[in-house]
C-alpha positions in Angstrom: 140.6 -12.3 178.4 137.0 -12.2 177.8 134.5 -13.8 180.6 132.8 -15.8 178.4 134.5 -18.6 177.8 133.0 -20.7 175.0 134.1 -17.1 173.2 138.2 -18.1 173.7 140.5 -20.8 172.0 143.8 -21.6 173.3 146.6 -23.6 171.2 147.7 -26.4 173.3 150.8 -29.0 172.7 149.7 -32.6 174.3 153.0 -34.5 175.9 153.7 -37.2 177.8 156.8 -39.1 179.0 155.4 -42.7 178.2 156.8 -43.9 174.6 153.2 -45.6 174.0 151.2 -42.6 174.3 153.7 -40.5 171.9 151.8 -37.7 169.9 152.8 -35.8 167.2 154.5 -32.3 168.3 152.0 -30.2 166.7 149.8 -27.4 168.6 146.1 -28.1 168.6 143.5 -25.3 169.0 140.7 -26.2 171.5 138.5 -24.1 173.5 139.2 -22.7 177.0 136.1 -24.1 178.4 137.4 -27.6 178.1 137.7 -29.9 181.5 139.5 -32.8 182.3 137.0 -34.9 180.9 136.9 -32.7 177.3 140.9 -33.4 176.7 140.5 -37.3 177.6 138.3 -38.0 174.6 140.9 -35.5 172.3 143.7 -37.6 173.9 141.6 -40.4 173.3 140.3 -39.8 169.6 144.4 -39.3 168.5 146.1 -42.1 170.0 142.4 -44.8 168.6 142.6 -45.8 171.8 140.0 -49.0 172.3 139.2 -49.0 175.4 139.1 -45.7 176.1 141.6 -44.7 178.7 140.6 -42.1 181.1 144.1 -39.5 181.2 144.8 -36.7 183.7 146.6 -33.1 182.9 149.2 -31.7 184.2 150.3 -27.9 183.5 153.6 -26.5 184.6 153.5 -29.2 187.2 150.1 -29.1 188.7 146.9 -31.2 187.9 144.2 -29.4 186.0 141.2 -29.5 188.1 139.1 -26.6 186.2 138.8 -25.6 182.7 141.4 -24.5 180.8 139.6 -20.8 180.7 139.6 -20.8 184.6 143.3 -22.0 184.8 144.6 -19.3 182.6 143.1 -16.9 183.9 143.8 -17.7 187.8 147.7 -17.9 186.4 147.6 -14.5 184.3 148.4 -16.4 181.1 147.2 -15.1 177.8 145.5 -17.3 175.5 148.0 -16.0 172.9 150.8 -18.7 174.2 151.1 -22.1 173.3 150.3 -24.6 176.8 152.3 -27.4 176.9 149.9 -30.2 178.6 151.2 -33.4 179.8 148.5 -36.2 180.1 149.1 -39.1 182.2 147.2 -42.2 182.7 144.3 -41.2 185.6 144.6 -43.5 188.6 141.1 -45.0 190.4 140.5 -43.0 193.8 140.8 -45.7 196.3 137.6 -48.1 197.7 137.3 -48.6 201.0 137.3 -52.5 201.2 136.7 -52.9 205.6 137.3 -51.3 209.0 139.1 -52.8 211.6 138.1 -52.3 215.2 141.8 -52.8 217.3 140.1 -51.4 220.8 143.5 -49.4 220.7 145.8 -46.6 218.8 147.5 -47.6 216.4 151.1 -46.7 216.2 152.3 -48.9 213.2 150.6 -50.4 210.2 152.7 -53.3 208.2 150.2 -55.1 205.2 152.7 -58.7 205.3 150.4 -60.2 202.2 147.0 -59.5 201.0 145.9 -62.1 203.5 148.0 -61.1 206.6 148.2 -57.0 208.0 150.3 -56.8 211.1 149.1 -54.1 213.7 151.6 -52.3 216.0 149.1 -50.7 219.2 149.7 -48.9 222.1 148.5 -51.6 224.7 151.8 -53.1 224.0 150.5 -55.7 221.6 151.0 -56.4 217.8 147.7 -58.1 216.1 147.5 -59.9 213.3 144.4 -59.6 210.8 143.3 -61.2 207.8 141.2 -59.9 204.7 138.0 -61.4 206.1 138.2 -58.8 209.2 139.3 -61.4 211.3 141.7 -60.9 214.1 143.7 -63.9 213.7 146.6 -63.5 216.7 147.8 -60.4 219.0 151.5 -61.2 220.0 152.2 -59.9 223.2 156.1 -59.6 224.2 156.8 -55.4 224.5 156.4 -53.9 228.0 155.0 -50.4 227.0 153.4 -49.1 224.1 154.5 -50.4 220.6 156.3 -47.6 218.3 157.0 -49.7 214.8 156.5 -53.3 213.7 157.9 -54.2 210.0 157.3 -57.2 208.1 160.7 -59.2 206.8 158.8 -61.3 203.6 160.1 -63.7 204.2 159.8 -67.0 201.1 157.2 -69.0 201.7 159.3 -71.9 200.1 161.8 -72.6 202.8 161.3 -75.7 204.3 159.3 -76.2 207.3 162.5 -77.4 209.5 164.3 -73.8 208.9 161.8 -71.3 208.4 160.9 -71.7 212.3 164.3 -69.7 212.6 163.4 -67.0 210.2 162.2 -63.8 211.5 159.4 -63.0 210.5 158.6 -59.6 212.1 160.4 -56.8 213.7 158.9 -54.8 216.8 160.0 -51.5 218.0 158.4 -50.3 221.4 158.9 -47.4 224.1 160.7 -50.5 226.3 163.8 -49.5 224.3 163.7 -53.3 223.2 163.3 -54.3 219.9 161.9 -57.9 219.5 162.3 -60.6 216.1 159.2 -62.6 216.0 159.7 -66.0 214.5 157.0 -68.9 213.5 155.1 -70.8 215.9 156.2 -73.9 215.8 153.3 -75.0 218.2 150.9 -73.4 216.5 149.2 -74.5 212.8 147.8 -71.2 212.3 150.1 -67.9 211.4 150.7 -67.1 215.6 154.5 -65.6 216.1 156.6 -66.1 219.5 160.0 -64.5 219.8 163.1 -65.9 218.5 165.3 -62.9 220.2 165.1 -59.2 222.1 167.5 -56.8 220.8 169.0 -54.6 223.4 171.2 -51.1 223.2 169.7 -48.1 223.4 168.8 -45.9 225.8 165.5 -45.0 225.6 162.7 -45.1 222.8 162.9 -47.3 219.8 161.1 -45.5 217.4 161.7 -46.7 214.0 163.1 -49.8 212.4 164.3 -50.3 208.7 165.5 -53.6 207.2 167.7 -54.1 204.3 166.8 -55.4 201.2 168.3 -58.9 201.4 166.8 -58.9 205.2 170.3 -60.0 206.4 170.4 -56.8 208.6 168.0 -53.9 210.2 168.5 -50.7 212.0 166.9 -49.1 214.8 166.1 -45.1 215.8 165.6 -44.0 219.2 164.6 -40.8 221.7 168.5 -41.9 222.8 170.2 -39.5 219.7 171.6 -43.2 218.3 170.5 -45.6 215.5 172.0 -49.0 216.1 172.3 -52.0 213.4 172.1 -55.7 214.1 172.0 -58.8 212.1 168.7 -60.5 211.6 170.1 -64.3 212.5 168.9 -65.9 215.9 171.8 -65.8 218.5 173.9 -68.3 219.5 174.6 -70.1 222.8 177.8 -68.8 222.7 176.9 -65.3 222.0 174.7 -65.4 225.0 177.4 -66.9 227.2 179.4 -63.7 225.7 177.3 -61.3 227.0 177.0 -63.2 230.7 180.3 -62.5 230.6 181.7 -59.4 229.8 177.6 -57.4 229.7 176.7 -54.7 227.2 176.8 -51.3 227.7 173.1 -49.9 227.9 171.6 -53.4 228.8 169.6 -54.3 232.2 171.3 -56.8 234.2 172.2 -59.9 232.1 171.1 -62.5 234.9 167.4 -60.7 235.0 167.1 -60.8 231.3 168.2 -64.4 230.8 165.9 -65.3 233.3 162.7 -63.9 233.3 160.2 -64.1 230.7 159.4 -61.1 228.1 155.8 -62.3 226.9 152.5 -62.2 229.5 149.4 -64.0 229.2 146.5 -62.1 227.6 142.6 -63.0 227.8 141.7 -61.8 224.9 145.1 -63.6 222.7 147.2 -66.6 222.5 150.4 -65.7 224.1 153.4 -65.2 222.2 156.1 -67.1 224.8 159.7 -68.0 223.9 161.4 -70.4 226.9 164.6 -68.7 225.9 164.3 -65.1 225.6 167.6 -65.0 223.2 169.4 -61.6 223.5 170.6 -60.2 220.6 173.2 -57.2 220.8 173.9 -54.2 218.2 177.0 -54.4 215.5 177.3 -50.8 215.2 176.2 -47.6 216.8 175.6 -44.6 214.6 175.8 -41.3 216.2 175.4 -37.4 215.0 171.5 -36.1 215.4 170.9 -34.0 218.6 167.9 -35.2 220.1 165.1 -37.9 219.1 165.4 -39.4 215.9 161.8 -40.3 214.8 162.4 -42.8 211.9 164.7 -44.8 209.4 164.8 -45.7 206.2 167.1 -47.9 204.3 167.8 -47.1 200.8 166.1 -50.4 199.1 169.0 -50.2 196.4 172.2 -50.4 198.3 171.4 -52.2 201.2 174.5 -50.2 203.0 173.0 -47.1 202.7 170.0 -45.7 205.0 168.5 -42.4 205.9 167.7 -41.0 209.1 165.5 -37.5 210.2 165.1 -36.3 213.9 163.6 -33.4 216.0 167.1 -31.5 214.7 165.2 -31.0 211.5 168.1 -33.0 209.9 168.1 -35.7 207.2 171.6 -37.8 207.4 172.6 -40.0 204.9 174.8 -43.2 206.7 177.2 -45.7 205.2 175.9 -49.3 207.0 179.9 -50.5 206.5 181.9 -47.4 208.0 179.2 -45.9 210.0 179.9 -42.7 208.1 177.3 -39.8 208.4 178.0 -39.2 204.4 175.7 -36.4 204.7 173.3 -34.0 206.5 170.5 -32.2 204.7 168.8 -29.6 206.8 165.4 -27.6 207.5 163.7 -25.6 209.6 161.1 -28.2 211.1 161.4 -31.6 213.1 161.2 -34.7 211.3 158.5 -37.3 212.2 158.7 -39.6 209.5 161.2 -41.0 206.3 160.8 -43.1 203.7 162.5 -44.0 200.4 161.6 -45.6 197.3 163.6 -47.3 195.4 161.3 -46.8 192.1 162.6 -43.0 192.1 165.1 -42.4 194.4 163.6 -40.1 196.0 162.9 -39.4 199.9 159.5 -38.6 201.5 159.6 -36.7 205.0 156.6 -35.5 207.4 156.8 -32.8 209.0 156.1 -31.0 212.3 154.9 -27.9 210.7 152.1 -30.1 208.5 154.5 -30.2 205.3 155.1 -33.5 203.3 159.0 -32.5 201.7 160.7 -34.3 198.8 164.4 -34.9 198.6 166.8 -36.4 196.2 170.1 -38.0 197.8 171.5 -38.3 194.6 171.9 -34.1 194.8 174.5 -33.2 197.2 172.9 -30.2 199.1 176.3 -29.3 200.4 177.8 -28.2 197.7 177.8 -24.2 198.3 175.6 -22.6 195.7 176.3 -19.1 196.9 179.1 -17.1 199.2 177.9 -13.4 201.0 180.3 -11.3 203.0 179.3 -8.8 205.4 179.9 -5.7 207.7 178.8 -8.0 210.3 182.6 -9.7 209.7 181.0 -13.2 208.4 181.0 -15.0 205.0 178.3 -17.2 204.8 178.2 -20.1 202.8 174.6 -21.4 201.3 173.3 -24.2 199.7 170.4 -25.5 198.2 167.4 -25.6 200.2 165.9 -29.6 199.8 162.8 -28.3 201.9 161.4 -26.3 198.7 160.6 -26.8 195.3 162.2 -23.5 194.3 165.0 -21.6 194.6 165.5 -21.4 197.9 168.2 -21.0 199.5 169.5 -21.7 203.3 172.3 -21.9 205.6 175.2 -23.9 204.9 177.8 -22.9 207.4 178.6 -19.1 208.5 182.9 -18.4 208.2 184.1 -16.3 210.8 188.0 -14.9 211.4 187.9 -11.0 210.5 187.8 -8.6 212.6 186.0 -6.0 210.7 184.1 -5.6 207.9 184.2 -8.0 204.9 184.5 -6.3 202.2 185.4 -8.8 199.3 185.0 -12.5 198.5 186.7 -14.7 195.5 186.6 -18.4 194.7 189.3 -20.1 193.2 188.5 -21.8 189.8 187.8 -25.7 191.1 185.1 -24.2 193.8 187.7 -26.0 196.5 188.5 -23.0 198.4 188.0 -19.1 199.3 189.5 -16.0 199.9 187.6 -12.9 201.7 189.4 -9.5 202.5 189.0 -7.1 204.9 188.5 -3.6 206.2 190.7 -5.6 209.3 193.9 -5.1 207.0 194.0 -9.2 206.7 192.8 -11.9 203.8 191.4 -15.3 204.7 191.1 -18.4 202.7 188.8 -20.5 203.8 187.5 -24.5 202.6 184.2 -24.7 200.6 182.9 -27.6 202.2 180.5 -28.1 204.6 182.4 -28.5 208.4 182.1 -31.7 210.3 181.0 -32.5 213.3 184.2 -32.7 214.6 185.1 -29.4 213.6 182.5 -28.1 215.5 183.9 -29.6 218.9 187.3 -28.7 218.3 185.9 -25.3 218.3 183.5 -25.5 221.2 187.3 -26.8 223.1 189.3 -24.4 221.8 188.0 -21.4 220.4 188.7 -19.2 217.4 190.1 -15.2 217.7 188.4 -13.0 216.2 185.0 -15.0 216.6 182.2 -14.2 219.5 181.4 -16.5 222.5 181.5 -20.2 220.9 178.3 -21.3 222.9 176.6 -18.3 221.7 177.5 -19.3 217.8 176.5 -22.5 218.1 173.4 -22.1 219.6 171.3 -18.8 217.9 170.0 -19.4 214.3 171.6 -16.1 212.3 168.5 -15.8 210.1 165.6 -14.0 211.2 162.5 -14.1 209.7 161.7 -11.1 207.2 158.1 -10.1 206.5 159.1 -9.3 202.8 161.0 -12.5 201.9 161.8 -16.6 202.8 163.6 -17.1 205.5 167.3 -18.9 204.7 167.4 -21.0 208.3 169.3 -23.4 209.6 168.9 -25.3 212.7 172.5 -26.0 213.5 174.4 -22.8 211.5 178.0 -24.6 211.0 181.0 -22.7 212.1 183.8 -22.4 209.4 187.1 -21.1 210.0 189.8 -20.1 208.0 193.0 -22.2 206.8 195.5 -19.3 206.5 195.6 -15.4 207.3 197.4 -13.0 204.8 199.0 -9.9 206.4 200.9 -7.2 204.2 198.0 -4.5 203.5 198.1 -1.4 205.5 194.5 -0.2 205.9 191.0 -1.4 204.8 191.1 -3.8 201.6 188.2 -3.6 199.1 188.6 -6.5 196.4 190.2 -9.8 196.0 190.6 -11.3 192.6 191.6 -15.0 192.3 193.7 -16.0 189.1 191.6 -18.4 187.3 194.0 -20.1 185.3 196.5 -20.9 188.9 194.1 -21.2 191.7 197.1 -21.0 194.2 197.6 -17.5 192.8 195.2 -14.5 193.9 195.6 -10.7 193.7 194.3 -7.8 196.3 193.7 -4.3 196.1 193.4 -1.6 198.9 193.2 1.7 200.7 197.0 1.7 201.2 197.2 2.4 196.6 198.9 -1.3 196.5 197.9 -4.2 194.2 199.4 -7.7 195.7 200.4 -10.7 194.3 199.7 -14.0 196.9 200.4 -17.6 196.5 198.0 -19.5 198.7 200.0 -22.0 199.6 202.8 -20.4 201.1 200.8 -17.5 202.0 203.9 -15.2 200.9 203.1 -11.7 199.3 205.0 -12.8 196.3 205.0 -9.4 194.6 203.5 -5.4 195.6 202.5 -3.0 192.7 201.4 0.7 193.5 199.8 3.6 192.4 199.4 7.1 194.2 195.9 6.5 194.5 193.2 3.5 196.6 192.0 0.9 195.1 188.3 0.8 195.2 188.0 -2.8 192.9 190.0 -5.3 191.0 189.5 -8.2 188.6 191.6 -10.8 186.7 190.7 -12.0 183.2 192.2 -15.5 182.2 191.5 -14.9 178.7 194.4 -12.2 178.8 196.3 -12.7 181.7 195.6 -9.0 183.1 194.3 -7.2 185.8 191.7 -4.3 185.8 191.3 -2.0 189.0 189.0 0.9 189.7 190.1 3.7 192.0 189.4 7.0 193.9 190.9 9.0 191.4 188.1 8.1 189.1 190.7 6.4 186.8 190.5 2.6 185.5 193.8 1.0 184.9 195.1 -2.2 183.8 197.9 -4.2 184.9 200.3 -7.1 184.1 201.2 -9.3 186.7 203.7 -10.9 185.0 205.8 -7.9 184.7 207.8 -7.5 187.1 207.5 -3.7 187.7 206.0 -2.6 191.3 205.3 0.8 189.7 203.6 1.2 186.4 200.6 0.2 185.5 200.2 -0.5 182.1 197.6 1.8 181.2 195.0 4.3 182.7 192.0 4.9 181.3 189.7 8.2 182.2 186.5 9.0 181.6 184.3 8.5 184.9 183.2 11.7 187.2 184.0 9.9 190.2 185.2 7.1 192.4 184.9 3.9 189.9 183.8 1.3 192.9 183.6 -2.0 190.5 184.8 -3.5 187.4 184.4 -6.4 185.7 186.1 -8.4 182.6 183.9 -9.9 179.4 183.5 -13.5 180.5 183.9 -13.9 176.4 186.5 -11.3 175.3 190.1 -10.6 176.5 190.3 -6.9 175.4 186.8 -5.9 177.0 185.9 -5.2 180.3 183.3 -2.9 182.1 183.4 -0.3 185.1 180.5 1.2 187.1 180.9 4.5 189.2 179.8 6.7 191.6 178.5 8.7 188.8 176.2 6.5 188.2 177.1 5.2 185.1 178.6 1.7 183.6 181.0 1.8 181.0 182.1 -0.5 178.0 185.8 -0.7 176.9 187.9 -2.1 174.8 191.8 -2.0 175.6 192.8 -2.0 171.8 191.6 1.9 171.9 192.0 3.0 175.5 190.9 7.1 174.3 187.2 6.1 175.3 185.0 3.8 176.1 183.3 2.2 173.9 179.1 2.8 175.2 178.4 4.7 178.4 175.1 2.7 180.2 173.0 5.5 182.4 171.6 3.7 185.3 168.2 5.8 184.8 167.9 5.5 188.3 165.2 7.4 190.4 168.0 10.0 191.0 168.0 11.6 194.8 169.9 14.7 193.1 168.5 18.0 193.7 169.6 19.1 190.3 167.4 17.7 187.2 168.7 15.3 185.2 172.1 14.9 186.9 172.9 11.1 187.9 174.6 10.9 191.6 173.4 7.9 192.8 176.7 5.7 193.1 176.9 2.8 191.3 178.4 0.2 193.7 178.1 -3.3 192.1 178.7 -4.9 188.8 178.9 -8.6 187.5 179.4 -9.5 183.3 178.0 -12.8 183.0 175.5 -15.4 180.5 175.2 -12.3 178.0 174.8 -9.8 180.8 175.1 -6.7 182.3 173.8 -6.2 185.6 174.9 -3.4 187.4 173.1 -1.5 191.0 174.0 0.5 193.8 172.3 3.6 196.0 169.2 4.0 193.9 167.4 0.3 195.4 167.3 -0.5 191.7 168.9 -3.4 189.8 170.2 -2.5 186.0 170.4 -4.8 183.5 171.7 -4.4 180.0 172.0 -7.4 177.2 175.5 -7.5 175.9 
């Protein structure tokens, strides 16, 4: 691309996702050294637009903030390619209307009406201003520092006689209390005394939430707890109830019946209440380690809320059962939430200066991926919600072998997993993401075969790598297996799962046997053999057979449903040395492929077993001494979306369309 832009023309299609401002799909030409402002007036010109309306750009998800010549060529994008450009409607940059002078930090901001912002401050106090930068009221009624405050909306067309019983506020403070400000009855102007002090937790209130029909709100505290009560005044019986019998987590009932919550203030009217009403949770939700910094309720279902904490989780809680439905996870403390009902979507801040996006909609437990290792785990990852790629992080980490694992496969509903072992055993294992109960059952009673508990549960197992993302997890979930398959003598290489009977699975290994397993019963339901190891093995549902690769450097293919433990039902030759993997044609049940240690893949077809049908050179950077021979082994090999992708000891990744 040339440096003088005026010099360059780029074709351009103009979107957007509002029905009004539909254009034709048709590429324009334009010139590189077009701005923001030089694509309005095109936008402009082809919609007639009078007024004019001033539009912003968008390319491949980012805002164009130079000229189309200096995007391009920041991005390495020839002008030979057709941009797609969304424009959307430019929004004013905001105008400072006043500044308020509180004479304190402010902890918590709530704007009640375009008249009325409530203030949440450190001194304790919550002040009321209007929009003529007047301080109207500062309710006094916390004991320490103010944390949140939010406003309940309440309609302005109650009647006089019961609106003096709606709340009007909420107020969360570092007295673990959290207070429900009601009208002033006493007071003409828009003053607040408190209708009732919410007790419970243990430390900390940090956040409140309300739901949508303001019948209920829930709390966040330093305690690890969120706690939900009802928004209604209390009863004289409810606080004869708790004289009685007390509430766990409370000060001494007689002291908080008695004494007074508010104190006078020079500078404010006081916000008393003769009765102090108490007001005592309806459920306790519990799960985060540590401070939990803020709540949010989901604005659409006013039994769903979200919670984040210094555990770098985001839990998703059912109001009704007081479920933790589910955890999304990090690798940074959360200090703030919020939802919006508009998108669905989830705002967080966070400790390390990140703003993240999350959808709740998305289950980001459902395992994405499954690695086994020599280090004797199979870990399980999902989708990481704290990037906009592909990411991926820790879901859980399955422990149980005692060796190396050396083979991994997934039944056809993604329910549950099998993994075998240089430990002579298989495994199967649950896909889903272990509970918190799980976790303490296994912190009582151990596992074999896994290390020290404690330490498990309390070192991350991803380290940081200078040459890629780290996958963390803060809490790295322990899985263990359901069942343990014992039959195999010696190391086992490959696992195959029969993808038309998930119960049914299949097993290869050094001891030149090919097993038949029902998952259920765990019985070895049938034993083939061969005079030679199994290095791999696969299972094609299309034809109902089984390939293998062995040491021998023969491929052959077997029936299961004969019931013959010794003869395979052909062998095919070809390969110059161990064949370590094979795969069937996702499309085709004659085809199938095989990759050596002589570092080549083959093609074949089963209706002429004499050859194979193309031999694929990896055209790897070869190690051998000898030019032009191929001896770095081919160890891996997957047939998939039109695919061949095979790699091994050459650091290289081969891939063939097919």
């Amino acid at each position: 691309m040339e440096k003088n832009s005026k010099a360059e023309q780029v074709q351009i299609r103009l979107v957007s996702k509002t029905s009004k401002y539909e254009l034709p799909d048709t590429p324009l030409v334009v010139p590189t050294e077009l701005k923001r402002f030089g694509l309005s007036e095109i936008v402009n010109h082809l919609l007639s637009n009078d007024p004019i309306v001033p539009f912003d750009f968008l390319i491949e998800g980012e805002f164009l903030r130079t000229s189309l010549y200096q995007y391009l060529t920041s991005k390495n994008i020839s002008t030979e390619n057709i941009i797609t450009v969304e424009f959307i409607e430019s929004l004013k940059p905001p105008k400072s209307l006043s500044n308020y002078d509180t004479d304190s930090w402010i902890s918590s901001i709530q704007i009640a009406s375009p008249n009325l912002i409530y203030v949440g401050c450190y001194d304790s106090t919550i002040q009321l201003w209007n929009a003529s930068n007047e301080l109207e009221a500062s309710l006094v009624g916390h004991t320490g520092s103010v944390k949140s405050i939010i406003s309940l909306n309440n309609s302005s067309e109650s009647s006089s006689g019961s609106k003096a019983n709606n709340v009007e506020l909420l107020s969360a403070g570092i007295d673990q209390t959290t207070i429900g400000w009601i009208k002033s009855n006493s007071s003409s102007d828009s003053s607040l005394e408190i209708g009732y002090v919410s007790y419970g937790h243990k430390a900390c209130v940090n956040g409140i939430a309300v739901s949508p029909d303001n019948s209920h709100f829930i709390t966040c505290s330093t305690d690890s707890t969120l706690k939900l009560y009802d928004t209604e005044i209390p009863t004289e019986d409810s606080q004869r109830e708790i004289m009685e019998n007390g509430i766990e987590g409370l000060p001494t009932v007689s002291k908080l019946l008695s004494e007074k919550l508010t104190k006078k203030s020079k500078k404010s009217k006081s916000a008393s209440s003769p009765s102090n009403l108490i007001k005592v949770p309806k459920s306790t939700f519990t799960g985060h380690i540590g401070s939990i910094t803020s709540v949010a309720i989901n604005s659409s279902s006013k039994n769903t809320f979200y919670s984040g904490g210094f555990d770098q989780s985001l839990r998703s809680w059912d109001a009704v059962t007081s479920d933790n439905v589910s955890t999304k996870v990090c690798d940074q403390a959360f200090l703030s939430v919020d939802y919006s009902a508009l998108s669905g979507l989830i705002v967080s801040g966070h400790t390390d200066k990140f703003v993240r996006i999350w959808d709740p909609r998305i289950d980001a437990n459902n395992v994405e991926l499954l690695s086994a290792g020599i280090d004797q785990t199979t870990i399980g990852w999902i989708k990481s919600n704290s990037s906009s790629d592909s990411s991926l992080e820790i879901g859980y980490v399955s422990y149980g072998h005692k060796a190396c694992v050396n083979g991994i496969a997934v039944s056809p509903d993604n329910s549950h997993f099998i993994t075998c072992s240089t430990d002579s055993t298989l495994k199967l294992y649950d896909t889903e993401i272990p509970t918190e109960d799980s976790q303490r059952e296994i912190m009582e009673n151990g596992i074999e075969g896994l290390p020290t508990v404690s330490k498990l549960l309390s070192e991350k197992l991803t380290k940081k790598s200078k040459k890629s993302k780290s996958a963390s997890s803060p809490s790295n979930l322990i899985k263990v297996p359901k069942s343990t398959f014992t039959g195999h003598i010696g190391s086992i290489t490959s696992v195959a799962i029969n993808s038309s009977s998930k119960n049914t699975f299949y097993s290869g290994g050094f001891d030149q046997s090919l097993r038949s397993w029902d998952a259920v019963t765990s019985d070895n339901v049938s034993t083939k053999v061969c005079d030679q190891a199994f290095l791999s093995v696969d299972y094609s549902a299309l034809s109902g057979l089984i390939v293998s690769g062995h040491t021998d450097k023969f491929v052959r293919i077997w029936d299961p449903r004969i019931d013959d433990s010794s003869v395979s039902s052909m062998s095919l030759s070809g390969h110059t040395k161990y064949v370590g993997a094979v795969k069937w044609s996702p499309n085709s049940s004659y085809m199938f492929a095989s990759s050596s240690y002589d570092g080549t893949t083959k093609v074949w077809d089963v209706r002429s077993t004499a050859s194979s049908m193309f031999n694929i050179p990896s055209k790897g950077k070869s190690k051998s001494k000898e030019p032009g021979q191929l001896v770095d082994k081919l160890l891996a090999l997957d047939w998939n979306h039109g695919m061949l992708a095979s790699g091994g000891e050459s650091n290289e990744l081969f891939i063939h369309s097919f």
